[in-house]
C-alpha positions as CSV (number, residue, x, y, z in Angstrom):
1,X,22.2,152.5,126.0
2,X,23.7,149.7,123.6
3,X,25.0,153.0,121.4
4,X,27.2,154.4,124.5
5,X,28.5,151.3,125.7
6,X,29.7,150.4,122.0
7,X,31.6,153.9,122.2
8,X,32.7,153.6,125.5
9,X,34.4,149.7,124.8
10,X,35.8,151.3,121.1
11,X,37.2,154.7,123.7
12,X,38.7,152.0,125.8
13,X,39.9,149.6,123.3
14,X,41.6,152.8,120.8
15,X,43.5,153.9,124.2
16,X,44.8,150.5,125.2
17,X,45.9,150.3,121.2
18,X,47.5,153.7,121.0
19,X,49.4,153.1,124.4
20,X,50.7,150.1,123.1
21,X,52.1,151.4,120.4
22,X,54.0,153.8,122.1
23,X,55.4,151.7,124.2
24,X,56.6,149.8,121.1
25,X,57.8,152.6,119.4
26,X,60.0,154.1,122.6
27,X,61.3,150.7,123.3
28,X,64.9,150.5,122.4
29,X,66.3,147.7,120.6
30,X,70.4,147.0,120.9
31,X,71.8,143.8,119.0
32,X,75.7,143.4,120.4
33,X,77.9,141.5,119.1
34,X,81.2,140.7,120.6
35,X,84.5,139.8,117.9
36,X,86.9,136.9,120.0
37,X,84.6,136.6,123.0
38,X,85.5,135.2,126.5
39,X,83.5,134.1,129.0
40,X,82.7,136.6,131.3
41,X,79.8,139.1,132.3
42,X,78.3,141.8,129.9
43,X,75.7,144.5,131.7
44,X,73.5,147.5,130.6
45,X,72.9,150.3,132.4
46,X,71.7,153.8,133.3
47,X,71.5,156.2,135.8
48,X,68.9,154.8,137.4
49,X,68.8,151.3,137.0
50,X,70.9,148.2,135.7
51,X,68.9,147.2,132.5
52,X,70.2,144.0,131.7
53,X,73.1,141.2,132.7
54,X,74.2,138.8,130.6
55,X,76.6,135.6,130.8
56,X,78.9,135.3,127.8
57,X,79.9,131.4,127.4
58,X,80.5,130.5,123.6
59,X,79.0,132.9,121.7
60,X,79.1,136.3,121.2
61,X,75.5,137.9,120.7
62,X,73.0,139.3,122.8
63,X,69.8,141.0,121.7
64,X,68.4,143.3,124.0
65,X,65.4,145.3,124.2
66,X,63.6,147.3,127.1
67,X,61.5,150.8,127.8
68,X,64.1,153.5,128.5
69,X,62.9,155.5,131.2
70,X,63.6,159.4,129.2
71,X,63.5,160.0,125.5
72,X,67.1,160.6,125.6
73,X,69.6,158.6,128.0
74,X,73.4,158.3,128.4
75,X,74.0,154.5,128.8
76,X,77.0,152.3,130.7
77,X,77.6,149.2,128.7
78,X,80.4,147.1,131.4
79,X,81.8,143.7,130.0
80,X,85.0,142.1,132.5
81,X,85.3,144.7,133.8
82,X,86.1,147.6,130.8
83,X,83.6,149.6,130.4
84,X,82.0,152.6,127.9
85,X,79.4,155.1,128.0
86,X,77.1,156.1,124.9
87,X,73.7,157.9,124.3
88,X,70.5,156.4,123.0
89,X,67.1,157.9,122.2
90,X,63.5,156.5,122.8
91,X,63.1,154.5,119.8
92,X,66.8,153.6,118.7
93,X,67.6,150.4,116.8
94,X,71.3,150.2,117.4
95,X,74.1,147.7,116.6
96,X,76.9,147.2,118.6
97,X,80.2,145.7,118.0
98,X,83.5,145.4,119.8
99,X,86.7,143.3,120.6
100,X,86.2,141.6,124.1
101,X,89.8,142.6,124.4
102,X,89.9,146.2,124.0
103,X,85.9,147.6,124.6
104,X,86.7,150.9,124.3
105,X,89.5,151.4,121.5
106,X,87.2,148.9,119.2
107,X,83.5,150.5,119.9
108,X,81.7,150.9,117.2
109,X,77.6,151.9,116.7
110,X,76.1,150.7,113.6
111,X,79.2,150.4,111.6
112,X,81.3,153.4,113.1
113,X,83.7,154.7,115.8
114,X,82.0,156.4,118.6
115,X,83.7,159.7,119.0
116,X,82.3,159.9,122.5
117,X,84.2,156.8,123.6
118,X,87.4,158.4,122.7
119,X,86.2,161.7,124.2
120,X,85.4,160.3,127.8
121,X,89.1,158.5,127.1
122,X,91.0,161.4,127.4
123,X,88.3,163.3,129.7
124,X,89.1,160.6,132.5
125,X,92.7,161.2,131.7
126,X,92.7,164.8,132.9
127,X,90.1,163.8,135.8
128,X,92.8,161.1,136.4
129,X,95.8,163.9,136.4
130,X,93.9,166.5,138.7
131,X,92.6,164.1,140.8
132,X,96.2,162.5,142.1
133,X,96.1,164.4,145.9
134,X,92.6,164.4,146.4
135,X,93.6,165.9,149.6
136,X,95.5,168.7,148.9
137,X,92.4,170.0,146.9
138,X,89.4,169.4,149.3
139,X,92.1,171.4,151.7
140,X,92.5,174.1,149.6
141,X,90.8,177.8,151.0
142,X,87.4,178.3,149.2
143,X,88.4,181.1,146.7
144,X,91.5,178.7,145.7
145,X,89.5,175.5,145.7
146,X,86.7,177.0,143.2
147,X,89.6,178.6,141.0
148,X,91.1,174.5,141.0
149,X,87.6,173.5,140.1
150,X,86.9,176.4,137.9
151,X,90.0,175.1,135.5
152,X,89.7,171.7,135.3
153,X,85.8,172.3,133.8
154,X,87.3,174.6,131.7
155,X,89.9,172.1,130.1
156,X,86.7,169.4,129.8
157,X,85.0,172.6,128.0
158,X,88.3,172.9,125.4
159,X,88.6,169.1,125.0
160,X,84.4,169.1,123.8
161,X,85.0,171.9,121.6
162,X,87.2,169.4,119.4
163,X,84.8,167.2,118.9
164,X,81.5,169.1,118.7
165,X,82.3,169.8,114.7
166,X,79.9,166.9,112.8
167,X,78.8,165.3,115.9
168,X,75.7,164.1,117.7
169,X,74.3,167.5,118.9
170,X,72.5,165.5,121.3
171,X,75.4,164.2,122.7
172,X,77.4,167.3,123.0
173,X,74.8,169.4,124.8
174,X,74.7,166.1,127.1
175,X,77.8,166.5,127.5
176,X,78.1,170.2,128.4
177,X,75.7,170.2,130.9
178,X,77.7,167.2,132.3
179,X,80.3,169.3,132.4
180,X,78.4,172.4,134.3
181,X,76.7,170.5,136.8
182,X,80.2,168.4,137.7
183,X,81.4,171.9,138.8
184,X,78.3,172.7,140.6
185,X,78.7,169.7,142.2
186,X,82.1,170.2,143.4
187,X,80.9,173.5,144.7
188,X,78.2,171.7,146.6
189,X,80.3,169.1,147.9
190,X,83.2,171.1,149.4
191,X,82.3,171.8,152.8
192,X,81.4,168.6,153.6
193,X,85.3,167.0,152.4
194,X,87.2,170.0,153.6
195,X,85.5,169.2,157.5
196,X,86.3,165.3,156.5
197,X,90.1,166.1,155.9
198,X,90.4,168.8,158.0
199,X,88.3,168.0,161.2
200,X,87.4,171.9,160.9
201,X,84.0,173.6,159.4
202,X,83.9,176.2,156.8
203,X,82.2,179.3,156.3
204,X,83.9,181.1,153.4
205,X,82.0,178.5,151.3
206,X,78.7,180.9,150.6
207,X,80.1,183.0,147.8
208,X,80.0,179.5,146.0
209,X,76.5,180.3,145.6
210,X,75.7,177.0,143.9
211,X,72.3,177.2,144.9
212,X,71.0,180.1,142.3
213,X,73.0,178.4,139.3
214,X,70.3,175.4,139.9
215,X,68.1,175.1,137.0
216,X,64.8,173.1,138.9
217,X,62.5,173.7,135.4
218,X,64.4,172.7,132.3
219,X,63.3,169.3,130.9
220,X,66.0,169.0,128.7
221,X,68.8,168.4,131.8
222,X,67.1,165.1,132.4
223,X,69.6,163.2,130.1
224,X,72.3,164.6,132.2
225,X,73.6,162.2,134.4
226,X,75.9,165.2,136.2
227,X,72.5,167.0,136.7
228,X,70.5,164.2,138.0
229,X,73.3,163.8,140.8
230,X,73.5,167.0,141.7
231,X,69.7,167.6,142.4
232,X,69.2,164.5,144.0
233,X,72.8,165.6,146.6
234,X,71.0,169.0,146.8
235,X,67.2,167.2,147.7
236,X,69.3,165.2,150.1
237,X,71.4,168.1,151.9
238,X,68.5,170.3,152.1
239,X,66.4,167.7,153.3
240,X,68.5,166.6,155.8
241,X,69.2,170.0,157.3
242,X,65.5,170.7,158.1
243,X,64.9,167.0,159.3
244,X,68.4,168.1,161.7
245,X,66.9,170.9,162.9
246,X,64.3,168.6,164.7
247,X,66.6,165.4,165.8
248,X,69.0,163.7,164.6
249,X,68.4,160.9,162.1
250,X,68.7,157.5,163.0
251,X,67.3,154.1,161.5
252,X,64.7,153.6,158.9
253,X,61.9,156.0,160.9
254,X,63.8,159.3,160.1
255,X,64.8,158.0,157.0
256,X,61.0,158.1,156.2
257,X,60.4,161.0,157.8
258,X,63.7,162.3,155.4
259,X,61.6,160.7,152.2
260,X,58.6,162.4,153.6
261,X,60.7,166.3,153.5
262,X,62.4,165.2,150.2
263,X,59.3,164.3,148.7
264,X,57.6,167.9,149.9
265,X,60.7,169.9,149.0
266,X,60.3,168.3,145.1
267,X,56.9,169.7,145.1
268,X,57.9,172.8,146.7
269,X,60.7,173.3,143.9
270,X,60.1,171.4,140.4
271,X,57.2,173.3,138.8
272,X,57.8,171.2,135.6
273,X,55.8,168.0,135.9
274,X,58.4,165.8,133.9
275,X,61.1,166.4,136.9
276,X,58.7,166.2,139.3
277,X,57.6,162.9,138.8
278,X,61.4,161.7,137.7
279,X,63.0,162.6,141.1
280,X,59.9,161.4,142.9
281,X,60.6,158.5,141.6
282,X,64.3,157.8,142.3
283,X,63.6,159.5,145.5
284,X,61.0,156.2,146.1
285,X,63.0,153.8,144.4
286,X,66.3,154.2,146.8
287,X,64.4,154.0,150.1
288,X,62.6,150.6,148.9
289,X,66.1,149.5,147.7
290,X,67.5,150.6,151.3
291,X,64.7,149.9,153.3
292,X,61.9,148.1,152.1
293,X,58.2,149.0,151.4
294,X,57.4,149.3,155.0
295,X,56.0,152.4,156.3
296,X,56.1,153.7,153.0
297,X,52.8,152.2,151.5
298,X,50.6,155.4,151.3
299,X,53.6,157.1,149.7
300,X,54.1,154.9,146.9
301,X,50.3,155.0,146.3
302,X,49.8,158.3,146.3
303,X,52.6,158.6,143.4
304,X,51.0,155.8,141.1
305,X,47.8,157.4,141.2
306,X,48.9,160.4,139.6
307,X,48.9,160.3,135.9
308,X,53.0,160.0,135.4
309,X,54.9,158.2,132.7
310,X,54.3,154.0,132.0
311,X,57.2,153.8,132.5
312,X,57.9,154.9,135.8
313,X,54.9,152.8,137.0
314,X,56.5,149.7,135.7
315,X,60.1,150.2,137.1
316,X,58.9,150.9,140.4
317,X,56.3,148.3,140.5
318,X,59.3,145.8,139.7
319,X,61.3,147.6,142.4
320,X,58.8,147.0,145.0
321,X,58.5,143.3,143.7
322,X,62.6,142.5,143.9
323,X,63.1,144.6,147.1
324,X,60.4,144.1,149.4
325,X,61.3,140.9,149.8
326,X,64.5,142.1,151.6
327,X,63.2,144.6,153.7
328,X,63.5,145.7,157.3
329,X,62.8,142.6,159.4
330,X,62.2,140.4,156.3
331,X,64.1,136.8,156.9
332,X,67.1,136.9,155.1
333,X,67.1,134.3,152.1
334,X,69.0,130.8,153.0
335,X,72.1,130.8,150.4
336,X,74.9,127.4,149.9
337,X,78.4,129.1,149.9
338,X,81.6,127.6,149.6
339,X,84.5,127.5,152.3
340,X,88.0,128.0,151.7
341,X,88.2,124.3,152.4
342,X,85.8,123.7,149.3
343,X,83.0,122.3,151.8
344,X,79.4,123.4,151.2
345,X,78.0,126.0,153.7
346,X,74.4,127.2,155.0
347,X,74.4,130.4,155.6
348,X,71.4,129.5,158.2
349,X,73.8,127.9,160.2
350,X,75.0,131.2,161.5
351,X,72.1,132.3,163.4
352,X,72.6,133.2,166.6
353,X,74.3,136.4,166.6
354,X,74.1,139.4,164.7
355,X,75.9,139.3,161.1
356,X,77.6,141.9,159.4
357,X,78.2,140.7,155.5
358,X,80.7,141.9,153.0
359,X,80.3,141.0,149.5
360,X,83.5,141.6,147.4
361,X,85.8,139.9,144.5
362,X,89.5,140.1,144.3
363,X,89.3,141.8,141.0
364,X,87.4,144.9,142.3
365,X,89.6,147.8,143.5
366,X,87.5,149.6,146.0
367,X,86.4,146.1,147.8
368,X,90.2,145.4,148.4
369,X,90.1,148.9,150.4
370,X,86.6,147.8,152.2
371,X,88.0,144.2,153.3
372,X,91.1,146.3,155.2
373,X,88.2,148.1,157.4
374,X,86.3,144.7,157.8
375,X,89.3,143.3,159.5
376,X,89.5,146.0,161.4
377,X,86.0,146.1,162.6
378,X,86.2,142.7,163.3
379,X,88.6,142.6,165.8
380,X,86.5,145.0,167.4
381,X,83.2,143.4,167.9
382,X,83.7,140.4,169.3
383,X,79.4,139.3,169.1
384,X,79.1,139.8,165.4
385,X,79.8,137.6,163.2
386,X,82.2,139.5,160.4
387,X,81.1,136.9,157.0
388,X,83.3,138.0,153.6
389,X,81.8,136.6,150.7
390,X,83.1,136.5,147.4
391,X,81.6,136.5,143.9
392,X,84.8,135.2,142.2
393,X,84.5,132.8,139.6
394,X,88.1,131.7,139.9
395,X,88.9,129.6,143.0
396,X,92.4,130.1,143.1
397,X,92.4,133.5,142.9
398,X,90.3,133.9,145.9
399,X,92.2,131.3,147.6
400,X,95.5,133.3,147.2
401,X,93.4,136.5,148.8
402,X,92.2,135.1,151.6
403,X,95.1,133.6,152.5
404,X,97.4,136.8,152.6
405,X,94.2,138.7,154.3
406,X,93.9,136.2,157.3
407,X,97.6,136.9,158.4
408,X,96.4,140.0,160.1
409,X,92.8,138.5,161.1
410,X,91.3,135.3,162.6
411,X,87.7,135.7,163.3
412,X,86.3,136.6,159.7
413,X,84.6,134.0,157.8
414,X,85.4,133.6,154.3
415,X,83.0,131.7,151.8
416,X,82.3,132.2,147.9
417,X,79.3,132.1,145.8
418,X,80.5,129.5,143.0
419,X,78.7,130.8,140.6
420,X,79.8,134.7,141.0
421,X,76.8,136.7,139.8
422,X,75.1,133.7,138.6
423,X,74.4,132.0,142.1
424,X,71.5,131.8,144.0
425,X,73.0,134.5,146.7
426,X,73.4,137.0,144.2
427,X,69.5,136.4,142.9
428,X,68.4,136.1,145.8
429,X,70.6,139.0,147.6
430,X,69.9,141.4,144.6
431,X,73.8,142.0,144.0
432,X,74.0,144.3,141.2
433,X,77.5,146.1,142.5
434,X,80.1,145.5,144.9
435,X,81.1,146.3,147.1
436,X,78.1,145.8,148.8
437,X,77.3,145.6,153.0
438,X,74.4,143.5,154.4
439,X,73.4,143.7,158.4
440,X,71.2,140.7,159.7
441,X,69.9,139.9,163.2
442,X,70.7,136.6,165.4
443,X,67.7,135.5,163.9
444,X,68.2,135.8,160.5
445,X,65.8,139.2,159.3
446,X,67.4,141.7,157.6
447,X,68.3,144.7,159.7
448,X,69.5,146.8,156.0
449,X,70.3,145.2,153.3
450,X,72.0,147.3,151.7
451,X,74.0,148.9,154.8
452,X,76.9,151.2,155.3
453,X,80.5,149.9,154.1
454,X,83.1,149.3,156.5
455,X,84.9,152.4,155.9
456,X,82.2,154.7,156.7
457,X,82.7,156.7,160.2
458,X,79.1,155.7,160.7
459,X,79.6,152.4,160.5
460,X,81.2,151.6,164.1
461,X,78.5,153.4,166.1
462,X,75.7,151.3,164.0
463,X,78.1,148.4,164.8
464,X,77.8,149.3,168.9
465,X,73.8,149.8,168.9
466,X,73.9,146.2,167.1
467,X,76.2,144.8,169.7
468,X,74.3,146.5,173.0
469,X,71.0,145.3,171.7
């Protein structure tokens, strides 16, 4: 008996050892180091998930290491706000180095100029030149749009040609499958914009036949960032169109039920285990970011007790851990803002009525558009509380903001979180990108914390069911 235990502690001890070791050996290992550094944010990310934020005071190093998720992964590195994309394989020891002034022109990876830096540069320039009327294209009859479409992925396919001689094959196969499932997304995304600009449905959209170009079994799309978005659109549409058949979805119960049909439909369709248990995953991981754990407890359990990647398992472990806490009807976390007056603020001090939260800065673009359609809706709804707060770290900038936005508006409440993404509201909030919408009750539990942005058509019915409650 002695004899059989001794093997079955060395059976034990010999699998904990070898799976340590691979997670060593997958971990990868990034040492960046910044030339004439300014203070200022730097943060890692993928597809799935932001890897790492740092704060750059003085000096100009940061050592990162973590368990990528795939073998092979295209990566955002974002640093005041420039930004550049790269690849990195399980198991990569990489240096970085750049000019804080000019990210992308100076990118290097141990010692040498990324070629896909300069590649995405002039990419984004042709996106940038065929993208100017966005409306004239989503307009367009079906046989013209896809010929539109159709040509721009051809010119991405001419510009990769001139750089696929001596480079990272990895990177270039990336890159063309990038390139395919961008035009099958367009195809999948038409009739949808061409009834939002037109007010009219389509139905000479079916010859797109997107659907049977789909590739639901090759493990070597999952470094695709293009593919990865246009499954999870498809699980989403599909999903959503059998859940429609029934009712129409509304609040976090038929989003569960939605979970529920996107999590049979992933079955139904990814044979390959790999991709099954990746878009279970993300599938999971958004509704807990949305919603919460609630209602979703014999889901989640059912995935982790399959045998699927370590790696998985620990991401959405920590998921559940930093969003649960912010969940439907979870008591929003107290938070000390700043007014425009530079008095301290308790954001307790507002309950009482409902709250609907914008969280923005005056250097981000799109929050700029969101702030005009939070004016808006708050001269609308006159029992909600409209709050705008700010993550700028220079006063005076937000200052000059707020005082050209409250010419058109009175009854918004403007406060700032001193310390940007440093504060305690942005820990305790979970803000990882702005702009970002948060919905709380008069007394103070989150109704979504992560809730549709002002310029959603959705937004102003949610807005009346809040106010008739």
């Amino acid at each position: 008996m002695m004899g059989k235990n001794i093997f079955l502690l060395v059976t034990i001890f010999t699998s904990v050892l070898f799976s340590c070791q691979e997670h060593y050996q997958r971990q990868i290992k990034i040492e960046i180091r910044i030339d004439q550094p300014i203070s200022g944010y730097l943060s890692l990310s993928d597809y799935d998930e932001i890897i790492s934020i740092d704060t750059f005071d003085n000096g100009g190093l940061v050592q990162i290491e973590f368990l990528p998720i795939h073998n092979s992964s295209t990566y955002s590195l974002d640093y005041n706000n420039q930004s550049v994309m790269f690849m990195a394989n399980a198991g990569d020891i990489l240096s970085i180095e750049f000019d804080s002034n000019f990210l992308a022109e100076s990118f290097k990876i141990n010692g040498e100029k990324y070629d896909y830096v300069s590649y995405k540069e002039q990419k984004s320039a042709i996106a940038k030149e065929f993208w100017k009327d966005v409306r004239e294209i989503y307009t367009l009859p079906a046989i013209a749009y896809k010929s539109k479409i159709d040509s721009v992925s051809n010119a991405y396919e001419q510009l990769l040609y001139s750089y696929s001689y001596g480079n990272d094959k990895l990177w270039v196969e990336t890159e063309m499958n990038n390139i395919k499932y961008n035009r099958l997304e367009s195809y999948m995304v038409y009739p949808i914009e061409y009834r939002f600009f037109t007010n009219e449905s389509t139905t000479s959209h079916d010859f797109l036949n997107y659907q049977e170009l789909l590739d639901f079994n090759d493990l070597s799309l999952i470094g695709s960032n293009s593919y990865k978005s246009v499954m999870l659109n498809y699980l989403r549409i599909k999903s959503s169109k059998e859940i429609a058949l029934e009712r129409k979805l509304e609040g976090r119960e038929d989003f569960t039920l939605l979970l529920i049909k996107q999590l049979e439909l992933i079955d139904f369709l990814f044979e390959e285990k790999q991709l099954n248990d990746y878009f279970k995953y993300v599938s999971l991981a958004s509704h807990i970011k949305r919603f919460g754990f609630e209602g979703i407890m014999n889901l989640v359990d059912e995935y982790l007790s399959q045998p699927i990647s370590k790696s998985y398992v620990e991401s959405l472990n920590k998921i559940i851990a930093n969003y649960d806490m912010l969940g439907y009807g979870k008591m929003a976390p107290n938070a000390i803002l700043e007014t425009t007056s530079g008095k301290a603020m308790d954001l307790r001090k507002f309950e009482g009525k409902p709250l609907y939260i914008e969280v923005w800065a005056t250097w981000c673009k799109p929050c700029l558009k969101e702030s005009k359609s939070f004016i808006e809706l708050s001269n609308t709804f006159n029992n909600i509380l409209f709050i705008s707060i700010s993550i700028d770290e220079k006063r005076e900038s937000w200052i000059d903001k707020v005082n050209a936005l409250k010419e058109n508006v009175d009854n918004v409440i403007y406060l700032r979180a001193v310390d940007g993404l440093q504060s305690d509201f942005a820990r305790e909030y979970k803000i990882r990108a702005i702009p970002r919408a948060i919905l709380i009750d008069s007394v103070g539990k989150f109704i979504e914390q992560n809730a549709l942005l002002p310029s959603s058509k959705k937004t102003i019915n949610l807005l009346n069911k809040i106010s008739n409650q």
